[in-house]
C-alpha positions as CSV (number, residue, x, y, z in Angstrom):
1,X,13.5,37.2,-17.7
2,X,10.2,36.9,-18.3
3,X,7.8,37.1,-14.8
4,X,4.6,35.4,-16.8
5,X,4.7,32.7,-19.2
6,X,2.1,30.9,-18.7
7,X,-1.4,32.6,-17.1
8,X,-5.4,32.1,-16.6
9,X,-7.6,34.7,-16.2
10,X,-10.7,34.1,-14.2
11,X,-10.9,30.9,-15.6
12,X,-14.1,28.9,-15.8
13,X,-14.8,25.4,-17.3
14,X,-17.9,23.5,-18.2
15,X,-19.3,20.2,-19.9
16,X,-22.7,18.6,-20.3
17,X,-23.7,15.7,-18.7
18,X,-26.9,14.0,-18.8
19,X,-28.0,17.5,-20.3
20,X,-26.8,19.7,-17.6
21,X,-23.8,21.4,-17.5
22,X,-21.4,21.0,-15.0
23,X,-18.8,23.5,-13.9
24,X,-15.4,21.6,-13.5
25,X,-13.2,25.1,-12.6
26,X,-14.5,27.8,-11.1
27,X,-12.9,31.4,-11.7
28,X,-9.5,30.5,-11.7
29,X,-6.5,32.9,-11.6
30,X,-3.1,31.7,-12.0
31,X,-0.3,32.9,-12.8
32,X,3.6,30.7,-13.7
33,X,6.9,32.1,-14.5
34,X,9.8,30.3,-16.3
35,X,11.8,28.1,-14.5
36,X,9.4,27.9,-11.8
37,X,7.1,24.9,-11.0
38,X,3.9,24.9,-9.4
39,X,2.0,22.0,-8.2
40,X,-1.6,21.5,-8.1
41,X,-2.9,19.3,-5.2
42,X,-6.4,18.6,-4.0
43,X,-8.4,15.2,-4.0
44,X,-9.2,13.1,-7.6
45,X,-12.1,15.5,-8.8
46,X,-11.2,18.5,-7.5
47,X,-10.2,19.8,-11.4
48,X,-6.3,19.4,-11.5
49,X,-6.0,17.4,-15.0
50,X,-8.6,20.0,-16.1
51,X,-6.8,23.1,-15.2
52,X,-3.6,21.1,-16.7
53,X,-5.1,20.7,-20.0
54,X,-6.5,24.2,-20.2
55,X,-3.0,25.4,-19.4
56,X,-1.2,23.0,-22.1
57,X,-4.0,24.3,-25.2
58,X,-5.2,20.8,-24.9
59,X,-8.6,22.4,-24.4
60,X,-10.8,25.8,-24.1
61,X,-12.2,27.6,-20.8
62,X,-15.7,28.0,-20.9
63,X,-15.5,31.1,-19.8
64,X,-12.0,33.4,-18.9
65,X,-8.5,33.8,-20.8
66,X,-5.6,31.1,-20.5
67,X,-2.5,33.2,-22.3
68,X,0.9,32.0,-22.9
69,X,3.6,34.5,-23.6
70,X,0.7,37.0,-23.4
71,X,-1.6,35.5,-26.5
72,X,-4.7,33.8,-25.4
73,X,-4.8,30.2,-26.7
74,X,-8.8,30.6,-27.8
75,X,-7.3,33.1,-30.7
76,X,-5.0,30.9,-31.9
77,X,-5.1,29.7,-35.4
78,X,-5.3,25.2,-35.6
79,X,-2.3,25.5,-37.1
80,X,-0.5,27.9,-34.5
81,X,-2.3,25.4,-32.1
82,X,-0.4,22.1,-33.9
83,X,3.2,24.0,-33.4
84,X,2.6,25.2,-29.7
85,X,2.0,22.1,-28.6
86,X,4.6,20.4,-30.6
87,X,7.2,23.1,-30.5
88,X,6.5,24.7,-26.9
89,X,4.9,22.3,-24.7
90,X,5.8,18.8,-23.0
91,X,3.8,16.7,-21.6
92,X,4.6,13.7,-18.9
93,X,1.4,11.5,-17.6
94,X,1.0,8.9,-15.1
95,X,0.7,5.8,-17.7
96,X,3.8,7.1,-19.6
97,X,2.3,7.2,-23.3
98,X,5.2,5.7,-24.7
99,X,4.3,4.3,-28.1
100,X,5.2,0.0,-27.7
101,X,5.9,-0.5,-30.9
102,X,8.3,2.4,-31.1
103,X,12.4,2.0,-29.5
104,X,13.4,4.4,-26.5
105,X,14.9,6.2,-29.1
106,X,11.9,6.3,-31.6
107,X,9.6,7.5,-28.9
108,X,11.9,9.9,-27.4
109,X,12.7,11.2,-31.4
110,X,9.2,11.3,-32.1
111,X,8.2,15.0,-31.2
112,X,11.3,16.1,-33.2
113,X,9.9,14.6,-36.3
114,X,7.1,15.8,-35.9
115,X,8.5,19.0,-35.7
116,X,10.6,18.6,-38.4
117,X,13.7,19.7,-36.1
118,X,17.1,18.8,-37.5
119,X,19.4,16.8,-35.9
120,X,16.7,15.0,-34.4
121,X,18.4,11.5,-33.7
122,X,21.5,13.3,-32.0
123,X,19.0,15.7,-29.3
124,X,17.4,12.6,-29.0
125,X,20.4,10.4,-27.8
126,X,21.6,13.9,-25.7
127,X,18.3,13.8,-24.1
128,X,18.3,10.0,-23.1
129,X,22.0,10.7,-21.8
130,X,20.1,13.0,-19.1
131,X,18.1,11.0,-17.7
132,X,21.0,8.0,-18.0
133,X,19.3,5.7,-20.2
134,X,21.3,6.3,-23.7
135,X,22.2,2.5,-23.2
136,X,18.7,1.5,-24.0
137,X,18.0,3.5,-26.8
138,X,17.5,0.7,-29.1
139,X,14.9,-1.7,-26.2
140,X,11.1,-1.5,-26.6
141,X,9.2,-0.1,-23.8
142,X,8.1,-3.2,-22.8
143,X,11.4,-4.5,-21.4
144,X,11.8,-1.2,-19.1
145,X,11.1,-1.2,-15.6
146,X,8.4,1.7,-14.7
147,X,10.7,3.9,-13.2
148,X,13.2,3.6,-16.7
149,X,9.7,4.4,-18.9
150,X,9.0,7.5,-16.3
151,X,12.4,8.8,-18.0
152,X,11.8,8.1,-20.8
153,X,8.8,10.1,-20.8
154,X,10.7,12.8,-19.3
155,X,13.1,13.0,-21.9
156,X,10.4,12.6,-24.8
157,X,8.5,15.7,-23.1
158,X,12.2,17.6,-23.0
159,X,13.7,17.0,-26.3
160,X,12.6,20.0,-28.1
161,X,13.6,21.9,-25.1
162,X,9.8,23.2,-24.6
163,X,8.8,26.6,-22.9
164,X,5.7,24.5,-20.7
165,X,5.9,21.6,-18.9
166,X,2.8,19.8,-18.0
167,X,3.0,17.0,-15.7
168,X,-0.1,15.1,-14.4
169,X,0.6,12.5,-11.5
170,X,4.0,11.9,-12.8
171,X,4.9,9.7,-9.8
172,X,1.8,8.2,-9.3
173,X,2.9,4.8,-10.9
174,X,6.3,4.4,-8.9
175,X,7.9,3.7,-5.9
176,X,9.8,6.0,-3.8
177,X,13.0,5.5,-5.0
178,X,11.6,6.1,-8.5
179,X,9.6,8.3,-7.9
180,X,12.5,10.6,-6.1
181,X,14.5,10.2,-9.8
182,X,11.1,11.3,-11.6
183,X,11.0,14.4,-9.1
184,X,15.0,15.7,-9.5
185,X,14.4,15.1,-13.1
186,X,11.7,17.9,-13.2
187,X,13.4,20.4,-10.9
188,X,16.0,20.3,-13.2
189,X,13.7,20.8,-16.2
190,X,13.2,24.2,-14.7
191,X,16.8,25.0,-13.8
192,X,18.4,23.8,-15.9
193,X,15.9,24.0,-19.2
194,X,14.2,26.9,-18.1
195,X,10.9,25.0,-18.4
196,X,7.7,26.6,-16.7
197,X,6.1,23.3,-14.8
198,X,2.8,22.8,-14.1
199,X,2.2,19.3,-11.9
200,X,-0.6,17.5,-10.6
201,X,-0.3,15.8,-8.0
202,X,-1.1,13.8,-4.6
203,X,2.2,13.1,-3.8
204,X,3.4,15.2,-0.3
205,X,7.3,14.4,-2.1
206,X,6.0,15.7,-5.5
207,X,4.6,18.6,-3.7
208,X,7.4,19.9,-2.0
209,X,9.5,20.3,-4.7
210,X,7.4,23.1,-6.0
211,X,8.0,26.7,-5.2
212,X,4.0,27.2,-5.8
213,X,1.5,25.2,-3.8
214,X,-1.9,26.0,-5.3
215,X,-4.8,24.1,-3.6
216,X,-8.0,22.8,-5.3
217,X,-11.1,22.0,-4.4
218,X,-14.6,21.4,-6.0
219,X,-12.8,23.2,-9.2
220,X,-12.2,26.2,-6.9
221,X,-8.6,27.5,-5.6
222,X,-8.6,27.0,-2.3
223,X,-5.2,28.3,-1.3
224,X,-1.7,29.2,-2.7
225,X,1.6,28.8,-1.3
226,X,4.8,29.7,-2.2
227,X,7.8,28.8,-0.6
């Protein structure tokens, strides 16, 4: 088994604003193993969707190295960029993303298309089984409750059975009853799929179900915990 799939080395990240730049994360070392899951917690502003994005080749440290499988995502080709990301990451956000004019199905499909994967309908349906919503495969997103579009999401992000999972605020939306569906779903995406999880969050519930507790603040770690 691998110990490192996903890692950032002294990690740094800036923008401009108003012409000055402005440092979101500051020297930032991290490491993530598969079928682990490590949560990021820390106040709105502290640099946790940043750090999440940097981690899921979404975007490029100012300064440092974020490597998956040992390759640095900077070196990486656009086109090796397009298949990670469709290939070896999921994503799952607080606003779900599902497309509205897309079925369950469709949306849930979609990343397997894009991939060109075969059997794409039947992973789909497999998928939607998991998180027990193959019943409303054909509905629209619109006529599912939050909690039903959370899982969708979640089986969207899975269905090409991705290395990375990158989930920002995934219960932020629900209540708790949902919200504790939402959170077994993930832990099972790393036991059961192997995934290597990466979640934002303010949730204590979300929190605990992480076996790495890495605290942010001002774009700096503050602590990490492991359980």
């Amino acid at each position: 088994m691998l110990l490192t799939r996903v890692e950032l080395r002294a990690v740094s990240k800036s923008y401009v604003n108003g012409g000055q730049p402005v440092e979101v994360l500051h020297d930032i070392s991290l490491s993530a193993a598969p079928g682990t899951i490590t949560a990021l917690v820390g106040r709105s502003g502290c640099g946790k969707t940043t750090l999440l994005n940097l981690a899921g080749a979404m975007d490029f440290p100012t300064t440092g190295e974020v490597l998956i499988d040992g390759r640095a995502t900077s070196t990486l080709s656009d086109a090796e960029l397009t298949s990670l990301r469709r290939r070896r990451v999921g994503f799952v956000f607080q606003f779900f993303q599902l497309l509205p004019t897309l079925t369950v199905l469709e949306n849930v499909e979609l990343p397997l298309l894009l991939a060109r994967a075969a059997k794409s309908s039947a992973t789909a349906l497999d998928r939607l089984a998991w998180v027990g919503l193959e019943e409303f495969a054909g509905r629209l997103p619109f006529q599912l409750s939050g909690g039903q579009m959370q899982r969708v999401a979640i089986a969207r992000a899975l269905v090409h059975s991705p290395d990375v999972l990158i989930a920002d605020e995934p219960t932020g939306n629900l209540d708790s009853a949902n919200g504790d569906q939402i959170l077994r779903l993930i832990a099972e995406s790393a036991s059961r799929f192997g995934a290597t999880v990466l979640m934002a969050t303010h949730s204590a519930e979300a929190a605990a179900i992480a076996g790495v507790r890495v605290s942010l603040r001002d774009g700096r770690i503050q602590a990490i915990d492991r359980a």
